[in-house]
N, C-alpha and C positions, 0 to 999 in steps of 0.2 A: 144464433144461427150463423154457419160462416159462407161465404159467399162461394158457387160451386170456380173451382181454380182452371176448368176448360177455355173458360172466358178471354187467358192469355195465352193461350198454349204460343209459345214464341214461330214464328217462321223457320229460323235459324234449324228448327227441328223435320222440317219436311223433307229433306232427304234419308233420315233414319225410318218413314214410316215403312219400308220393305221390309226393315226387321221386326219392327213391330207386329209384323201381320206374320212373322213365323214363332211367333212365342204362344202356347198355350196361358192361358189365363192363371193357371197353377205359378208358372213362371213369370209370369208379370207377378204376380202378388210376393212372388220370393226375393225378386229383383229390386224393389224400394224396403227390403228388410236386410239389414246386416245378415253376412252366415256367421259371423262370431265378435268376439267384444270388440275386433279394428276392422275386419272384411266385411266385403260386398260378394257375394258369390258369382260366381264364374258360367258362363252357359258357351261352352267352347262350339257349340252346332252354329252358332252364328258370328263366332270369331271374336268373344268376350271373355279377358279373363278377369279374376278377382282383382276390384280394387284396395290398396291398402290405403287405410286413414290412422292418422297420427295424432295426438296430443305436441304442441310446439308453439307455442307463444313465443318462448325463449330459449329454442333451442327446439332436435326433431327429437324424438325416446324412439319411434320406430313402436312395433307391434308387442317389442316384451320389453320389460320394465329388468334389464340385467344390467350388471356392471360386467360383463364383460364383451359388452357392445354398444363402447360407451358412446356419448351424445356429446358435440358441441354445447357448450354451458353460456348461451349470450345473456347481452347483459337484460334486465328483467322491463318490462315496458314501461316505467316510470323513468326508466335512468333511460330506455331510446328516447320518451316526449320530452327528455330535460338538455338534449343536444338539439331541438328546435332546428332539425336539419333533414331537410325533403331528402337531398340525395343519398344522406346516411342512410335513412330508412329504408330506400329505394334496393339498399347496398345488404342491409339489412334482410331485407325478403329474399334477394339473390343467393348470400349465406343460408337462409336455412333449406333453397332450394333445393341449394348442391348435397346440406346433408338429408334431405328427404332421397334424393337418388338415390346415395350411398347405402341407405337404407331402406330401399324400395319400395317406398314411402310415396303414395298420388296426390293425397287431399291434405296438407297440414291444417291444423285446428287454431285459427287465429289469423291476422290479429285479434286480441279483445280488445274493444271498443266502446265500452260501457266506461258512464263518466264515474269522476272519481265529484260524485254528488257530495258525500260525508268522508271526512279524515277518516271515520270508524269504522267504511268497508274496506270487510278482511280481504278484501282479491284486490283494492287498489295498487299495490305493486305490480299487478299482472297491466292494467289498463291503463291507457296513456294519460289523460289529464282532465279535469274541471273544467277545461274549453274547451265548446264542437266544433270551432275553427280548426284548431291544433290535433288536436285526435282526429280531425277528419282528413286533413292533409297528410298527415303521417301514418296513417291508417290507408291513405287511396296509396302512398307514393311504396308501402311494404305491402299492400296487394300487386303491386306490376312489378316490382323485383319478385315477389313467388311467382307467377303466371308469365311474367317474359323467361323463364328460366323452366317452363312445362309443369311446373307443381301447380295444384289448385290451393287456392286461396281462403277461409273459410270466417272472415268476418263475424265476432260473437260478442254477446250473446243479444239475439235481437228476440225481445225489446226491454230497457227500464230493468236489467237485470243488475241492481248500481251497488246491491250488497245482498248480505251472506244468506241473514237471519230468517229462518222459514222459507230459503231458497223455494223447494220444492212446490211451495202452496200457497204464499203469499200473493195477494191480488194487489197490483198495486193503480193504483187512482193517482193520476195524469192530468190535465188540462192540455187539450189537442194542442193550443199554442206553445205549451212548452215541451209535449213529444215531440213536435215537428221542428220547433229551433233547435231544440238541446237534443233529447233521445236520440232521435231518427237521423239527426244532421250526419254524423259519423258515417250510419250505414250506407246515405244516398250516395255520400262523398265515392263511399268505397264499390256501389255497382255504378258508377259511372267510371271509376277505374278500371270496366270490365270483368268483378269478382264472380267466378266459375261459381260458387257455393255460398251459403250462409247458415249460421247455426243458429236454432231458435230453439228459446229460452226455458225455462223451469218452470219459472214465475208467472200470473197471468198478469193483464192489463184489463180493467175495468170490467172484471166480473169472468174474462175469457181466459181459458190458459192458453199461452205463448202458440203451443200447436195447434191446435182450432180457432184462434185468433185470425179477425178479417184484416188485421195489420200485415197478415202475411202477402193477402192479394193487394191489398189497400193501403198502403201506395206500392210499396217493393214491387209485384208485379207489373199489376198496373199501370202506372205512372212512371216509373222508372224505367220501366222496362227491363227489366230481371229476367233472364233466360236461365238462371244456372238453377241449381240445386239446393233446397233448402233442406237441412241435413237436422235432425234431433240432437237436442245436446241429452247425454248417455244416460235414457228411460223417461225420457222426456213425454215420449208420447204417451196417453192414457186413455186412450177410446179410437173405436171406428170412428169418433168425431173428426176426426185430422184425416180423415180421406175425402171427405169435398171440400175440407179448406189448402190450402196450399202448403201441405207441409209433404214433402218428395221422396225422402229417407230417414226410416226410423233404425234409430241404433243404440246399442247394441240389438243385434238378430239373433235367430228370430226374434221380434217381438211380439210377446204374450199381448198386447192390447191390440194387436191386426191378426191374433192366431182366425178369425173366421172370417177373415178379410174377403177368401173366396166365394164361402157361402154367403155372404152377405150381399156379396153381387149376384150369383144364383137366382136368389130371392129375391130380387127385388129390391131390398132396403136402400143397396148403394149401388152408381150409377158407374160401367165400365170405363167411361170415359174419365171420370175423371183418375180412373187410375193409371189410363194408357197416359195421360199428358204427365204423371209422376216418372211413366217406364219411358218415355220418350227423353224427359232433361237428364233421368241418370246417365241413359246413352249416351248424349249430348258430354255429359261430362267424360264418358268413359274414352270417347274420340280426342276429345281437347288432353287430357291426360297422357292419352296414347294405348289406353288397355283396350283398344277395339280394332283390331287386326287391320291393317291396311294405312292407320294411323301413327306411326312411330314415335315417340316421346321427345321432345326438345331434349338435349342434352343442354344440361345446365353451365352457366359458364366456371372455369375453375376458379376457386378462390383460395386462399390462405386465410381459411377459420379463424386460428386462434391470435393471429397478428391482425384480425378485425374485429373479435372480441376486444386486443387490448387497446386496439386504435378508439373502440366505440362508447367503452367502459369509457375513461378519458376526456370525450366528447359529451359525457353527463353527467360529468363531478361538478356543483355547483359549490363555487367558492362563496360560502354565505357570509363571514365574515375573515376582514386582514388586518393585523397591526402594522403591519409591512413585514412579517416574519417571512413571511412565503414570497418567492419562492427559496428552500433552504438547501442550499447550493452545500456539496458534499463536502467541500474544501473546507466550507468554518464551520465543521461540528469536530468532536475526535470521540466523544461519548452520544446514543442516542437510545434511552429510554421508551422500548414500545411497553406500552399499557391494556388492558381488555383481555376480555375471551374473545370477542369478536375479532382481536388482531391473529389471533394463533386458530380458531375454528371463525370463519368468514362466514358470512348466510351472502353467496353468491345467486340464488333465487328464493320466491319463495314456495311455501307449500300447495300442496296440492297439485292436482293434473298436469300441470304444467311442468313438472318435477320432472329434471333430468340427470343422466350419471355420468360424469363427465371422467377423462381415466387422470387426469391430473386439475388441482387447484392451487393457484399461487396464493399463499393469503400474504395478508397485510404483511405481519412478520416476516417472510420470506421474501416479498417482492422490496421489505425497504433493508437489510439486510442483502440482495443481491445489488441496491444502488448504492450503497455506503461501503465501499469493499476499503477493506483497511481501518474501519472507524468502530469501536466497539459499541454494537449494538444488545442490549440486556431486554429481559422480555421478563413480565407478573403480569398473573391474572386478574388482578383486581378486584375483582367482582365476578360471580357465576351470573352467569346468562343463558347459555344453552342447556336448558331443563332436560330433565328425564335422561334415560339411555340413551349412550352413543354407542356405534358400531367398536368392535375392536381393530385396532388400525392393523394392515395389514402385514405390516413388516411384525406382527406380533405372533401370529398364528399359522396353525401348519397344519395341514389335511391329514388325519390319522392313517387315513386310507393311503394318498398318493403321496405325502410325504412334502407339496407343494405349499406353495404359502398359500390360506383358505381354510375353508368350512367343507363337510358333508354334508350334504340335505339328502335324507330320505321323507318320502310317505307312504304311511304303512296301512294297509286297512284294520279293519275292527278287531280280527285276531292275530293283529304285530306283524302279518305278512308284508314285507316290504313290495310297493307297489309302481316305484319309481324313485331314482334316485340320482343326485347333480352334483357337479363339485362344483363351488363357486368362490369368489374370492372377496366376498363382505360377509358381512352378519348383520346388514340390514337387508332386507329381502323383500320385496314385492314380486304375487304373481297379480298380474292383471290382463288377463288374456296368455298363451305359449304354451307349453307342451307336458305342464304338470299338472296329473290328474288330480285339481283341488276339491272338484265335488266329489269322485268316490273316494277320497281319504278319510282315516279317522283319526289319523295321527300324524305330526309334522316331526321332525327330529334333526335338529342342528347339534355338530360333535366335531370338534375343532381342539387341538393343544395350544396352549396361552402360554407364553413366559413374558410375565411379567419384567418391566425396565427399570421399576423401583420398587422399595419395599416399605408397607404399611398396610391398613384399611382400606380397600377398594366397596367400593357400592355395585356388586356383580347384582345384574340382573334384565327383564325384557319391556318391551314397549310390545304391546299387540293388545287385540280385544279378542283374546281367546282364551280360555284356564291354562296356565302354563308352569311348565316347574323345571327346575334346575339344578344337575348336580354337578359338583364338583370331585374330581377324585372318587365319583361312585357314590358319592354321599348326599343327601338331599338338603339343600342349602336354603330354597324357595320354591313355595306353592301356594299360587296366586288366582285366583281370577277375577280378572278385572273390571269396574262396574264402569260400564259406557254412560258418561251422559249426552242426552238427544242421538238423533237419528239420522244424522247427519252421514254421507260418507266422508267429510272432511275430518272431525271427531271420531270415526268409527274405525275408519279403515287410514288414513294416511295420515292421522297425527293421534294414535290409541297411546292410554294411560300409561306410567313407568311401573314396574315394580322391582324393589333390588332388595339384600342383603348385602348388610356387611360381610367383608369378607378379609382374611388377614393373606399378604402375599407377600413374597418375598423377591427380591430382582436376581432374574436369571434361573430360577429355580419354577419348572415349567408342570402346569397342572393341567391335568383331564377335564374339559368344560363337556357339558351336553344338557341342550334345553328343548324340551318336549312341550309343543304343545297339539292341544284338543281341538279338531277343526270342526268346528259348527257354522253350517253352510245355514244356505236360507235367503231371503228375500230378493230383492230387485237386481242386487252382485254376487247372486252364489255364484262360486268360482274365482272369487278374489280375496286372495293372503296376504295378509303381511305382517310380518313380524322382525325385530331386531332386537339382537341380543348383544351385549354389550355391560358400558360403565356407567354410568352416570357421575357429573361430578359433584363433589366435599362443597356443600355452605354452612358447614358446619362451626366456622369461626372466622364468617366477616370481615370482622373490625382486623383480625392479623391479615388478612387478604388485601384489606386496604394500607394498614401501616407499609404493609412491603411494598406497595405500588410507591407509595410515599415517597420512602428512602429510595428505591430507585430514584427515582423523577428527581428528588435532590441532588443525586451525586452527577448528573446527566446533562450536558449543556440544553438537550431540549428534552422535552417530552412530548410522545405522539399518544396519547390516550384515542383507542378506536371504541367507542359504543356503536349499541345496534340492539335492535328486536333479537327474537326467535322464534322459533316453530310455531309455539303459544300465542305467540300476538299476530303474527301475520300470516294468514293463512287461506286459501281455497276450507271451507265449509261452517266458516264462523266466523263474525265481525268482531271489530275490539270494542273495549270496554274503556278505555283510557288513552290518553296521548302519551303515556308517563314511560320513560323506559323500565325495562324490566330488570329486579334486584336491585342493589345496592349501588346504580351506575353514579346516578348523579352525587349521590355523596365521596365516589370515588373521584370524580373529576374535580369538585372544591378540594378533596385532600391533595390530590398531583399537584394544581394550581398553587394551593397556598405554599406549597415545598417549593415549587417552580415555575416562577411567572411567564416564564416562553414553553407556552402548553398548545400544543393544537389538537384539536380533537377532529377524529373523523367519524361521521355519523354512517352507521351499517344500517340503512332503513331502507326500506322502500315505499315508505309512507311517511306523511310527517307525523312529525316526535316533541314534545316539549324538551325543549333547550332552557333552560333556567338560569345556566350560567353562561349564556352565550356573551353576556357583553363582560367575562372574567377571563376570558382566555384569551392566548394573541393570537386566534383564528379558529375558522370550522369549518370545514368540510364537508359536504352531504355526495355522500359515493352512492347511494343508491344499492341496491343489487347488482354489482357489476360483472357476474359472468365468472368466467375462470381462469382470467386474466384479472381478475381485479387489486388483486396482492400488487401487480406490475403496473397496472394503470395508474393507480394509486399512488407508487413512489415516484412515476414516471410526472405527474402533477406537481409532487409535493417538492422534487426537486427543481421543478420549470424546465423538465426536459420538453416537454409539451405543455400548453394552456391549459386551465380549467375551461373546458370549453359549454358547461352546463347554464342553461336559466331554469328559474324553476316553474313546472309547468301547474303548478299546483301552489295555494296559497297556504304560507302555515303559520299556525297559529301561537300566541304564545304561551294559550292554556286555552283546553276542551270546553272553557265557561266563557272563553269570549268568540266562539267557531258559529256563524249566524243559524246554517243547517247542519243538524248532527243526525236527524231519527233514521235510525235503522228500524227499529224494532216494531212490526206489525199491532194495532192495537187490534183485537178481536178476527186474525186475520187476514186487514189492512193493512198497507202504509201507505201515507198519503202524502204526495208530493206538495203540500200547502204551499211551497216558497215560489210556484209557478216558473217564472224564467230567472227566477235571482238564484243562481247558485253559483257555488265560488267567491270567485274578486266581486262580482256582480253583485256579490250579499251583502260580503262587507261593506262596499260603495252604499249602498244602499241602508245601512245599517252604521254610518258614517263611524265606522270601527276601523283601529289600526291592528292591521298583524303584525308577526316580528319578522315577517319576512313577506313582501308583495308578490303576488302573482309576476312571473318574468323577470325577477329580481335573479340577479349573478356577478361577482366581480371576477374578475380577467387580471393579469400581471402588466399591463399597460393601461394608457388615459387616452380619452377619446374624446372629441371638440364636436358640437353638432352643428352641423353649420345651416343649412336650409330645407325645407320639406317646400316640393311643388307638383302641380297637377300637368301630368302629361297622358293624355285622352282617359284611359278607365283603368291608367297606373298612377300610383304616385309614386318621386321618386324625390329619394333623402341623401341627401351628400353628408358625408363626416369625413372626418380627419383620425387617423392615430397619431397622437401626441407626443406618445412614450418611447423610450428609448429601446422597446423589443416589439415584432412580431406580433399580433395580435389576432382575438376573434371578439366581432359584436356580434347579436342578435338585435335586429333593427324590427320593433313592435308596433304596426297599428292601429290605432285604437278610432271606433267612430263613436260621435256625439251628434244630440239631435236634442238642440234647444226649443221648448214650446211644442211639442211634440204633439198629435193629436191622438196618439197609439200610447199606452203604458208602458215605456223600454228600461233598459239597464243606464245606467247613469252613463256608462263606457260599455263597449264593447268591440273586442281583436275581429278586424276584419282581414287581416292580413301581417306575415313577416316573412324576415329576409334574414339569410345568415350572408356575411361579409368579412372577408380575409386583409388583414391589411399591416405592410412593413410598418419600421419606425419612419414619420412626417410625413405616409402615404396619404392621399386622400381617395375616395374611393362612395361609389355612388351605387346604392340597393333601390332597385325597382320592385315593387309589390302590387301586383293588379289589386284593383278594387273593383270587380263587377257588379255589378246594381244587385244582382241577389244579394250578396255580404250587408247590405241594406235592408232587405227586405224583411218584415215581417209577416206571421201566417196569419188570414184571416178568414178560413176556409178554403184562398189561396193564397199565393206568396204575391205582396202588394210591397209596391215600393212610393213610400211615400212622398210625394214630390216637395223641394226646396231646398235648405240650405243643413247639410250636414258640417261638421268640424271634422275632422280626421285628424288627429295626435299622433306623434312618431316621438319615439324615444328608447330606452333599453327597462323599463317595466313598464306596468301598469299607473305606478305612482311615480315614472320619471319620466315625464313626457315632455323634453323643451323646447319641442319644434311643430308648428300646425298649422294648416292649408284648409281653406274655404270652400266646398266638394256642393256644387248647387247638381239636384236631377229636376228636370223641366217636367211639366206636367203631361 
């Protein structure tokens, strides 16, 4: 049973009840339901127009998923918590404000704030870090950069939403002490930063799902005091049950599980009020937003986007390991060998909803090639990485029609009558909500001219989960249809199987493409397409793919071999399987190395990854998802035009058999959070296990002296030194201890940090409040246990050489 949600109806709300009382109950009940996959419907009699809601972790997509309106590409939420910087973030929410304006854009969808519990949840590239300290700071400080900027803010996925696997249905079992330190911590951090909205989750908690869960009144409302909006993450809702529990807006609208939402109040079953307190916070938000007449919108401040991508990208490169190679000053190379697919095709986010189309990417290749001007730089593949079809790039293809560089898309109904038709300039395509009639289609049709830039075997063919076929020249190449496995829409719809043929081409010499496929609508996203037609590339002989890398790397004073995941491993609607990169990487980096002892590798992750030859090369990089600047940030690092200015917010391991918590995967339904409050660093410690790389571990291109940690009233405050002879950044870490303990705690745990700027021989002094909560544990309530704590300062978890005696009186 969930507890009726009138109980908080906020104050903050009694001047909208005039309008209240001119809405018929039909429109009340239409008003906490989407009119379509991003809106809120519009009731102009009272001076309400539609709000839009966006998908935007990393970046805004805005209401259609085109590339020709394209999206800022920031860098992905593992590489923001790995710059360990409030005001970045802050800076952070402010950038996607301005581009929610531009794109008229109210409610962005995020931050996510779900801990990265397991290395092997697939969405950990989207959410900040293992620590509810750190995700909750930087989670409260990128909700008041969107909300001081008029955009709402949407905090997800609340609650224990921490991976992929049986998203939809899995029940996950919690112990309250560790929802409320860990889970919950995030969210409370972020409605005490005033967050207008929150999205709540797929998954239930202890037998409830997310929507009809008293977690929404209890504490969120409640307790915290939450006046804003609690918003459906998209089909989330499943019963009239979520109208007396606190869930405010179901979306996508209408939603089939409130279609008798009216007659149920009619009769009796369900109680008007508590719908009016749902119609009353949309209002509430649609004022704060500015869609309720008389309310005008904060104009957001301006910003320079993509010079704060690369500024931010930059700010979350962690230097995991240096021989002293770095920084590699352009003057002493004349040769420099780039390595990967990941250097010439970047994964600058990852998949899934969060997915944006930015109109240009700098990769690797291009951004250290724009630093090295005069120096020959040489580029091999290596190794294949990015599976399946890719798009055909665009300087390759020409609209039959306008003659433009691009694709035709038609859709035809069931007797080939064309029903709508678009020029676009990809051949990857998503509709997810916009102006293409995909439920009465029966037929999709992409027809584009290719001329090929080289000549041999190409692997032509599509990604989609729909029967698709393709010809060439008029001629039928490939006829496929694809078997989906699970049910996923991460798997279903925004990462569907490849199918190609071989196909023989010739360069410069230009052929007829067109690929049809069969739209079979249905379930909980009828009306969402997607299909991309394209190459896939050649792993058809390996071992030449690595001898090439080889011989490069030999002839080359250095080598910059870039690895990294892809779509396949990291992804919104499916967890991984492994920490292992994907293909032939790691045997490609012992080949580069053994040809070239000054190898540096840059890892393309956004999760961690097994490094096997990490202690072989003279450095490594972890770039994260850096946005579409990343190519630039990148070289901007690796030259020391800027600092690595990254720690890692996340502890990695140095193989998946020594990681304490790993289970994703539901036994009977279940997942069960057995490890209680140990997760992360916490396990390890606990688990008196070394990773090969600690929690807040980063090096920097200067040396740094610690000199004392002391208590100044409920801060403490740590003096250092930069040593070195450049310019520098610390992140200065927290840590409390609590010897003799009468409560079961973490061996350590971050109560606090501080970023600090500082010249060569500067010294330089970070203050970090510690307020008694950072103490406290839950024990039905937050109890702070009185006597003598440790507080540790240092730059990780495992290097802590500075610590102050922290007594709370009883």
């Amino acid at each position: 049973m969930s507890t009726p949600a009138t109980s908080t109806q906020p104050e903050t709300v009694e001047h909208l009840l005039p309008l209240l009382d001119k809405l018929t109950l039909e429109q009340k009940a239409a008003l906490v339901q989407g009119a379509d996959f991003w809106t809120t419907i519009p009731l102009p009699e009272i001076g309400l127009r539609a709000m839009t809601l966006s998908d935007g972790p990393a970046g805004v997509r805005g209401p259609r998923w085109d590339e020709r309106e394209p999206s800022l590409n920031m860098p992905s939420g593992s590489s923001l918590a790995a710059s360990w910087d409030v005001e970045l973030a802050y800076r952070y929410g402010a950038a996607a404000a301005s581009e929610a304006r531009r794109k008229n854009v109210d409610v962005v969808l995020g931050p996510t704030i779900n801990l990265h519990r397991s290395p092997l949840g697939g969405r950990h590239f989207e959410c900040f870090s293992e620590d509810p300290e750190l995700a909750a700071e930087l989670g409260a400080a990128y909700v008041r950069g969107l909300q001081d900027n008029g955009v709402a803010a949407t905090p997800k996925h609340y609650v224990a939403n921490d991976s992929e696997t049986d998203r939809f249905t899995v029940d996950v079992k919690v112990e309250e002490r560790a929802l409320r330190e860990l889970y919950l911590a995030p969210f409370e951090r972020a409605v005490e930063a005033g967050a207008w909205s929150v999205m709540s989750a797929y998954n239930a908690v202890d037998g409830v799902t997310m929507t009809e869960n008293d977690l929404l009144e209890t504490p969120l409302n409640s307790e915290w005091g939450f006046d804003g909006v609690v918003v459906s993450d998209w089909t989330a809702v499943r019963s009239l049950g979520s109208i007396p529990a606190a869930q405010d807006l179901a979306m996508p609208g209408p939603a089939p599980a409130w279609a008798d939402l009216v007659e149920a109040i009619r009769d009796g079953r369900l109680n008007e009020d508590d719908l009016d307190r749902k119609v009353l916070r949309v209002l509430l938000l649609a004022e704060r937003v500015g869609a309720l007449e008389g309310t005008p919108a904060i104009e957001p401040a301006a910003i320079d986007g993509v010079a704060f991508v690369r500024e931010a990208a930059a700010a979350g490169s962690v230097l995991l390991t240096n021989d002293g190679i770095l920084p590699l000053e352009p003057p002493s190379v004349t040769r420099v060998a780039v390595i990967g697919h990941n250097a010439l095709e970047a994964r600058t986010q990852g998949g899934g909803s969060a997915t944006v189309l930015p109109d240009h990417i700098v990769s690797p290749l291009e951004g250290l090639r724009n630093a090295f001007p005069g120096v020959e730089v040489t580029y091999e593949l290596g190794a294949v990485v990015q599976e399946g079809v890719a798009e055909l790039p665009l300087e390759t293809i020409v609209n039959p029609i306008t003659g433009e560089p691009g694709v035709r898309v038609a859709f035809l109904d069931a007797d080939g009558g064309e029903l709508f038709a678009e020029d676009r300039r990809a051949t990857a395509l998503v509709w997810f909500g916009g102006d293409a009639p995909v439920e009465a289609a029966a037929k999709l049709v992409l027809h584009t001219i290719y001329t090929p830039q080289t000549t041999g075997d190409v692997l032509l063919g599509f990604a989609g989960a729909n029967p698709g076929r393709v010809f060439v020249d008029g001629e039928l190449v490939l006829d496929e249809s694809p078997v989906i496995t699970g049910s996923d829409l991460g798997a279903a719809f925004l990462n569907p199987p490849s199918s190609t043929s071989r196909v023989g081409v010739t360069a410069g010499t230009s052929l007829d493409l067109r690929a049809e496929f069969t739209i079979e609508n249905g379930g909980p996203l009828a009306g969402a397409l997607s299909a991309t037609f394209g190459i896939a590339p050649d792993d058809s002989d390996p071992e030449a793919l690595i001898a090439h890398a080889a011989a490069s790397a030999a002839a080359a004073d250095v080598a910059i071999v870039v690895v990294g995941t892809n779509s396949k491993v990291e992804s919104e609607g499916y967890d991984r399987e492994s920490l292992d990169l994907p293909g032939r990487q790691d045997d490609l980096v012992r080949a580069v190395v053994e040809a070239n002892w000054r190898t540096i590798v840059v890892v393309n992750a956004g999760s961690p990854v097994a490094l096997p030859w990490a202690d072989e090369v003279a450095a490594v990089l972890q770039g994260y998802f850096g946005g579409q600047q990343f190519g630039a940030a990148l070289a901007d690092v690796l030259t020391g035009a800027v600092e690595p200015g990254g720690r890692l917010p996340t502890t990695w391991p140095t193989a998946l058999a020594d990681v304490p918590v790993t289970d994703v995967t539901p036994t009977d339904g279940v997942l069960e959070y057995t490890e209680g409050i140990h997760i992360g660093y916490r396990a390890w410690l606990k688990a008196d296990a070394a990773p090969a790389f600690p929690f807040g571990h980063g090096l920097g291109y200067t040396t740094w002296s610690w000199g004392v940690a002391q208590r100044d009233g409920d801060a403490l405050e740590v003096i250092l030194r930069n040593t070195g002879d450049r310019a520098g950044k610390q992140v200065v870490q927290v840590y409390a201890e609590r010897a003799d303990s009468a409560v079961e705690r973490p061996e350590r745990w971050l109560v606090g940090f501080a970023v600090v700027h500082a010249g060569p021989g500067e010294t330089v002094t970070a203050e970090i409040d510690v307020p008694a909560r950072r103490l406290a544990h839950w024990a039905g309530e937050w109890v702070v246990e009185p006597g003598t704590y440790t507080l540790r300062a240092g730059a990780s978890v495992a290097d802590l050489p500075l610590s102050a005696e922290w007594t709370v009186e009883a």
